[in-house]
VOLOLO-775099 format. One record per atom (N, C-alpha, C, O, CB): atom name; x, y, z; residue number from 0. Coordinates in nm, 2 decimals. Each point is the difference from the previous one (the first is absolute). Glycine has a CB too. Layout:
REM residues N
site|east|north|up|pos
CA|X|Y|Z|NUM .
...
END
This chain:
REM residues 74
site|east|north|up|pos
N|-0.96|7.64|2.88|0 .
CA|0.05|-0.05|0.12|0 .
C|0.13|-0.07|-0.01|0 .
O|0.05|-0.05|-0.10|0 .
CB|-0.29|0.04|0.19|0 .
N|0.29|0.01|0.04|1 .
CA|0.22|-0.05|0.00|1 .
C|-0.04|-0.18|-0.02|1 .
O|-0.08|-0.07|0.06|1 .
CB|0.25|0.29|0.21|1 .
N|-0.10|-0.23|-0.34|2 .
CA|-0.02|-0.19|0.00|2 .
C|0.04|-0.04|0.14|2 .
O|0.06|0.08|0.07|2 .
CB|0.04|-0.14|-0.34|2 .
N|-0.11|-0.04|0.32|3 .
CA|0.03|-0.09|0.14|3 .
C|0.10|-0.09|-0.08|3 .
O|-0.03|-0.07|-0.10|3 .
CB|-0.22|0.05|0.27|3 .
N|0.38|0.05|-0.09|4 .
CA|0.09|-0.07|-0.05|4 .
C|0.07|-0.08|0.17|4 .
O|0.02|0.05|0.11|4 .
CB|0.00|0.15|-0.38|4 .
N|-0.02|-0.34|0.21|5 .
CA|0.04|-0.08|0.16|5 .
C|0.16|-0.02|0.01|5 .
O|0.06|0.00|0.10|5 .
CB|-0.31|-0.16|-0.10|5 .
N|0.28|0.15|-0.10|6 .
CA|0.14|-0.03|-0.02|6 .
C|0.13|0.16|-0.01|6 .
O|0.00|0.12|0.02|6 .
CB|-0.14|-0.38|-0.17|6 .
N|0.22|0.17|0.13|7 .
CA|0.10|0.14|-0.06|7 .
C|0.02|0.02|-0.10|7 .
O|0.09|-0.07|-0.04|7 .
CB|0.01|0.08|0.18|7 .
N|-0.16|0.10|-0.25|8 .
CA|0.05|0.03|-0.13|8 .
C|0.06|0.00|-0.07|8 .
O|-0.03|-0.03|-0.11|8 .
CB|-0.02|0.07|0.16|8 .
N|0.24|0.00|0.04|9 .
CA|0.12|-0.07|-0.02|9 .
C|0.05|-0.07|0.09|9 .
O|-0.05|0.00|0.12|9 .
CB|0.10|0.15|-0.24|9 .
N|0.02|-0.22|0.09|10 .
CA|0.05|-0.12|0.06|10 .
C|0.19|0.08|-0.01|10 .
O|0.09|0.01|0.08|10 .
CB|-0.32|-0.28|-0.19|10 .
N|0.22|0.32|0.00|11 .
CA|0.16|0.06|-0.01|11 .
C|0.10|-0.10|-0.04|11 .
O|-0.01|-0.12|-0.02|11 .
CB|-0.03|0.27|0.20|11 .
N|0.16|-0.08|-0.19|12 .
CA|0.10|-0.13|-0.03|12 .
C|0.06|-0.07|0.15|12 .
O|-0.04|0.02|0.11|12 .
CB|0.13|0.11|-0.37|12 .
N|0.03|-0.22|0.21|13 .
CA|0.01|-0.09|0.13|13 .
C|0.10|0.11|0.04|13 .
O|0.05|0.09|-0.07|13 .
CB|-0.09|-0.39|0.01|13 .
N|0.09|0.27|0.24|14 .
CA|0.09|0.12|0.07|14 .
C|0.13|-0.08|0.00|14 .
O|0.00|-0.12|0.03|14 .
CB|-0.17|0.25|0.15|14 .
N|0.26|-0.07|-0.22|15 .
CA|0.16|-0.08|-0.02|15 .
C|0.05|0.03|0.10|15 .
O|0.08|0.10|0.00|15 .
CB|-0.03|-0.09|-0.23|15 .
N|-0.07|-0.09|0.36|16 .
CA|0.03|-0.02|0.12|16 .
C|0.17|0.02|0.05|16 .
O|0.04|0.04|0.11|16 .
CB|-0.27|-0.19|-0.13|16 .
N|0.31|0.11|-0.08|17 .
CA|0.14|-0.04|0.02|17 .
C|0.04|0.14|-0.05|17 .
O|0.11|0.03|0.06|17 .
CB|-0.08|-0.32|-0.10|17 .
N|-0.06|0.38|-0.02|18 .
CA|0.02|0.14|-0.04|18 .
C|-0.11|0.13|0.12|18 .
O|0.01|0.12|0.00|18 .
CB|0.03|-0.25|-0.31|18 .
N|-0.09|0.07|0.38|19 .
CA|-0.10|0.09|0.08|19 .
C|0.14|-0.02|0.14|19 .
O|0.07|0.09|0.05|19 .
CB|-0.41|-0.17|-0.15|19 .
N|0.34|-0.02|0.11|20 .
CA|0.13|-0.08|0.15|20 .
C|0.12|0.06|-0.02|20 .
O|0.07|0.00|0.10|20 .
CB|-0.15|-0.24|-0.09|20 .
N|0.16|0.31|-0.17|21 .
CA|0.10|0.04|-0.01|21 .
C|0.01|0.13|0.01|21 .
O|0.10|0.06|0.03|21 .
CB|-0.08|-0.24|-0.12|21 .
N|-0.16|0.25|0.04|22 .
CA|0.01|0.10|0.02|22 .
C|-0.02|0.09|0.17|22 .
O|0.05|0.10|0.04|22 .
CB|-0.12|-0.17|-0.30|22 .
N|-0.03|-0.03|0.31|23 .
CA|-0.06|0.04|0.14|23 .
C|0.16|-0.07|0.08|23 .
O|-0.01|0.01|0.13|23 .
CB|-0.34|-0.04|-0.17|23 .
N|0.43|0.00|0.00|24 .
CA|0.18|-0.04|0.07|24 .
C|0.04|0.12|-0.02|24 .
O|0.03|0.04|0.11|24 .
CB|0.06|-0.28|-0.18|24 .
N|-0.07|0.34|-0.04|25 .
CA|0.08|0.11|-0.04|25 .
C|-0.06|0.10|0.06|25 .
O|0.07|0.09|0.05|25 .
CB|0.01|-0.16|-0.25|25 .
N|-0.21|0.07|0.21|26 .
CA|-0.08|0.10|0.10|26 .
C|0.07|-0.01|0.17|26 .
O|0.07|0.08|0.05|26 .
CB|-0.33|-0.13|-0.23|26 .
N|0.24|-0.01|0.21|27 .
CA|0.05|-0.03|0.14|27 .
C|0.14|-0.03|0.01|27 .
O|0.04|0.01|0.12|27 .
CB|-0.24|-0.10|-0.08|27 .
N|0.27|0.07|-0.13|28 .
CA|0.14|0.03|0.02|28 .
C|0.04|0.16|-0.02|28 .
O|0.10|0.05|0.06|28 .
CB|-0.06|-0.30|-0.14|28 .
N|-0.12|0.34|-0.03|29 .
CA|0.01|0.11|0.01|29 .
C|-0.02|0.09|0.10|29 .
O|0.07|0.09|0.04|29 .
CB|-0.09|-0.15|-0.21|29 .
N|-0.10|0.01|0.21|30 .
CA|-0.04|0.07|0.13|30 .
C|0.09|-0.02|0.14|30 .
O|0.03|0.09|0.08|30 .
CB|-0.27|-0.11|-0.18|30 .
N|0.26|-0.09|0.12|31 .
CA|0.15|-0.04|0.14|31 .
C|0.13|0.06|-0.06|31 .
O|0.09|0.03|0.08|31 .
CB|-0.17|-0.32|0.01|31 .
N|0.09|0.30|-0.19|32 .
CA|0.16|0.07|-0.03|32 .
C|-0.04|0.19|0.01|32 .
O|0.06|0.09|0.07|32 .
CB|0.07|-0.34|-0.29|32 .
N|-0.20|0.25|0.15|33 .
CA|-0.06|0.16|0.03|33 .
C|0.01|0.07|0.09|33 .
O|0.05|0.11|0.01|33 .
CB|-0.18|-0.16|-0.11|33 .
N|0.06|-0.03|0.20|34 .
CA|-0.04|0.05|0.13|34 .
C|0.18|-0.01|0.09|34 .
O|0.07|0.08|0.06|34 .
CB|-0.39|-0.20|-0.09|34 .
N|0.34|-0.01|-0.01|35 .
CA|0.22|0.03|0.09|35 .
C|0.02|0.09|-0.04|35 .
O|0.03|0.08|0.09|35 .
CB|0.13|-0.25|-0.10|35 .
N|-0.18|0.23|-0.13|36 .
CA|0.10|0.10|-0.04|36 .
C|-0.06|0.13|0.05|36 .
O|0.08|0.10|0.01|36 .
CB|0.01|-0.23|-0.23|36 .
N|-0.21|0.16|0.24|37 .
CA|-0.08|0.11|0.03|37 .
C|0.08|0.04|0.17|37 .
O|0.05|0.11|0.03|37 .
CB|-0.33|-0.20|-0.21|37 .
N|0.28|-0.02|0.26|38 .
CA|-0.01|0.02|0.13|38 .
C|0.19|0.01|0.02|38 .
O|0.05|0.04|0.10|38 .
CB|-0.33|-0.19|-0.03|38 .
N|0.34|0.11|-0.16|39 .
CA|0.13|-0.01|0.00|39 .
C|0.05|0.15|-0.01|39 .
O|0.09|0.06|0.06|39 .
CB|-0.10|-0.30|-0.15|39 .
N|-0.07|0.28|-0.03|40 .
CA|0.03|0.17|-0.05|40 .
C|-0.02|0.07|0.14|40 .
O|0.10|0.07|0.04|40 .
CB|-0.21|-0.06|-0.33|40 .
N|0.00|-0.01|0.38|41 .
CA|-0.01|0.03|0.10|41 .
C|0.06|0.03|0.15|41 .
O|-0.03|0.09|0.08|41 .
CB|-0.05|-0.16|-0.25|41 .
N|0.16|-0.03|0.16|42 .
CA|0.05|-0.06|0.09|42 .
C|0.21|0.06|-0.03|42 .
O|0.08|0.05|0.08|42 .
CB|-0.36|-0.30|-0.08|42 .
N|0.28|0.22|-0.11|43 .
CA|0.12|0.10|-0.01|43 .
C|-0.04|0.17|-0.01|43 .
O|0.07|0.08|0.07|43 .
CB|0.06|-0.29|-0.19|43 .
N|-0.19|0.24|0.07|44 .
CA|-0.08|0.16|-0.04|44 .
C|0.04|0.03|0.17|44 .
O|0.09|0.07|0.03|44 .
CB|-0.35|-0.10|-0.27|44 .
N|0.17|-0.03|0.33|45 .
CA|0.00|-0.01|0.11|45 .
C|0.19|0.04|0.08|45 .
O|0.05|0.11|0.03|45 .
CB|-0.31|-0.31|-0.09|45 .
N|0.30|0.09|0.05|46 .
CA|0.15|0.02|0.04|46 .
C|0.07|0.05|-0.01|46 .
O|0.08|0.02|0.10|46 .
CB|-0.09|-0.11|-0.10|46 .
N|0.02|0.16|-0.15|47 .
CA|0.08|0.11|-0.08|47 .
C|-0.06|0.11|0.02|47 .
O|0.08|0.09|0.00|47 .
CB|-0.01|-0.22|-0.17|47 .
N|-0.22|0.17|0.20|48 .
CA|-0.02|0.12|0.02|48 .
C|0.02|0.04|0.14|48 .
O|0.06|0.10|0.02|48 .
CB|-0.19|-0.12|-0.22|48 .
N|0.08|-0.07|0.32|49 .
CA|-0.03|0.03|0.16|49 .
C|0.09|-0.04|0.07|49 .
O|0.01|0.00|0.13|49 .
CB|-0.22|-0.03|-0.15|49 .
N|0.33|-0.02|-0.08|50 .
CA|0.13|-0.05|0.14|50 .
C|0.08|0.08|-0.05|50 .
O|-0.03|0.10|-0.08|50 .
CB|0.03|-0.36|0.14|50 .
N|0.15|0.23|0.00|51 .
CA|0.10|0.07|-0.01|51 .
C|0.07|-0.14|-0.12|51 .
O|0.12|0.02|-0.04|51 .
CB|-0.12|0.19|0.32|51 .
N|-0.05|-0.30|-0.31|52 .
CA|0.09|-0.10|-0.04|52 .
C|0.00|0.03|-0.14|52 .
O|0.07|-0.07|-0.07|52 .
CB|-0.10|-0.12|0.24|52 .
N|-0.06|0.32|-0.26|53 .
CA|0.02|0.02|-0.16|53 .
C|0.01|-0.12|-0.09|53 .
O|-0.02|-0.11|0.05|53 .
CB|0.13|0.29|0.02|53 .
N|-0.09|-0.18|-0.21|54 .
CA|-0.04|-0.03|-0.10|54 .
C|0.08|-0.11|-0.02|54 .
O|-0.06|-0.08|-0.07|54 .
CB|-0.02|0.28|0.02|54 .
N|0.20|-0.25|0.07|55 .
CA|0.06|-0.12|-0.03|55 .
C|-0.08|-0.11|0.11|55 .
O|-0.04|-0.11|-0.03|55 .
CB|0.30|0.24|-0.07|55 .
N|-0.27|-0.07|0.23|56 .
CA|-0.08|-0.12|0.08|56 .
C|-0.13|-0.01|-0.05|56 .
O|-0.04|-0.10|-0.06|56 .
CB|0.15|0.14|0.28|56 .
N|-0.16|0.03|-0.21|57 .
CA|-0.16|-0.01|-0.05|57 .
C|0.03|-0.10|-0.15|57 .
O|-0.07|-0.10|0.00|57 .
CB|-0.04|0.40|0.10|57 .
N|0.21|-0.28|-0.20|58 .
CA|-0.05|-0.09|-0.09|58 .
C|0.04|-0.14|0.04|58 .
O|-0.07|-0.09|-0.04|58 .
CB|0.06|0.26|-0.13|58 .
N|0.13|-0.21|0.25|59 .
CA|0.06|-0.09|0.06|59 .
C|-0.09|-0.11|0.05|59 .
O|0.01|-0.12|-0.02|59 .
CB|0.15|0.29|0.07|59 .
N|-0.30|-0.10|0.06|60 .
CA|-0.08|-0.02|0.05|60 .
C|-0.13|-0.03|-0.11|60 .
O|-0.10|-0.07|0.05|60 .
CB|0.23|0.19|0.15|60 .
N|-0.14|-0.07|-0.35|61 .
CA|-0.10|-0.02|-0.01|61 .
C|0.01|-0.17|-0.10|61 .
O|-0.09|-0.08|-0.02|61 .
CB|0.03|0.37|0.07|61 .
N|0.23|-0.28|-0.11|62 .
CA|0.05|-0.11|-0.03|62 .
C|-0.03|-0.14|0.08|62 .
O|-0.04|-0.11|-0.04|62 .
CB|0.19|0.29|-0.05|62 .
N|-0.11|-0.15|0.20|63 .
CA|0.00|-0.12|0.11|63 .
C|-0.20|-0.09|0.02|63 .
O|-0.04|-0.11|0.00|63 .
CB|0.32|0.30|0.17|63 .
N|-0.33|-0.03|-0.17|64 .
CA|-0.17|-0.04|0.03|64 .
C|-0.01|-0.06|-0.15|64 .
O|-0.03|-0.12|0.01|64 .
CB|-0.11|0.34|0.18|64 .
N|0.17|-0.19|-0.36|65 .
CA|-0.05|-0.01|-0.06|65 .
C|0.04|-0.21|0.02|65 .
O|-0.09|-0.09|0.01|65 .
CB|0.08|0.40|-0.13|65 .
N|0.13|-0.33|0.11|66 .
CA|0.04|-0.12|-0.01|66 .
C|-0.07|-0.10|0.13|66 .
O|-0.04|-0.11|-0.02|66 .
CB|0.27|0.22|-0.11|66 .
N|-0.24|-0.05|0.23|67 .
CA|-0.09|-0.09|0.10|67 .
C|-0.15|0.00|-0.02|67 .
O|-0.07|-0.10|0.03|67 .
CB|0.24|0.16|0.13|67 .
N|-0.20|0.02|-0.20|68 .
CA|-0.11|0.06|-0.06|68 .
C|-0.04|-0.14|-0.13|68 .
O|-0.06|-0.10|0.03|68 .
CB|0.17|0.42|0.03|68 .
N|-0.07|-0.30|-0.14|69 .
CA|-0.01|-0.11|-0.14|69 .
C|0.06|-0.17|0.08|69 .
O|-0.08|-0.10|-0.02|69 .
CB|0.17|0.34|-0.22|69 .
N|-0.01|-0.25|0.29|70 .
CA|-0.01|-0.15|0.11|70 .
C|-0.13|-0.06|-0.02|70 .
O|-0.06|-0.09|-0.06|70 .
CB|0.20|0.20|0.27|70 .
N|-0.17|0.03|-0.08|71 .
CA|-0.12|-0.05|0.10|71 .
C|-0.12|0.00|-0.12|71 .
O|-0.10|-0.06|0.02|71 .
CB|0.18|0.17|0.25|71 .
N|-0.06|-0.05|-0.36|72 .
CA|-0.19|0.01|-0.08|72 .
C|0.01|-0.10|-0.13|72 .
O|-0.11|-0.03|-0.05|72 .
CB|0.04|0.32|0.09|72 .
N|0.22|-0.36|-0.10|73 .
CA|0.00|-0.08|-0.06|73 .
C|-0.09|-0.15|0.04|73 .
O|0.00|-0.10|-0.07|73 .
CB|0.22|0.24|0.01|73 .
END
């Protein structure tokens, strides 16, 4: 028969909190810059393909979102 065990077997080592906080920062800074740049590609793709304003505006436009863009999520 399984032994009755009350406690926890492992206990494990200690969690290095100041390395969990640095990493879970780069996570979430990866993910808010990702996401500008995803919706940015978009958003000119958008301009340059469905307007008449072509490829120098579209990047013009995607320049301007990127820099307002990084502002606002800094």
């Amino acid at each position: 028969m399984a032994e009755q065990n009350t406690g926890p077997v492992e206990t494990g080592a200690d969690m290095d909190y100041s390395e969990h906080e640095k990493t879970y920062s780069m996570f979430l800074m990866l993910a808010k810059f990702g996401t500008l740049i995803c919706a940015i590609i978009l958003i000119a793709m958008a301009i340059g393909f469905f307007t008449a304003a072509g490829f120098i505006t579209a990047t013009l436009v995607a320049v301007i979102l990127f820099v307002a863009g990084f502002y606002l999520l800094r």
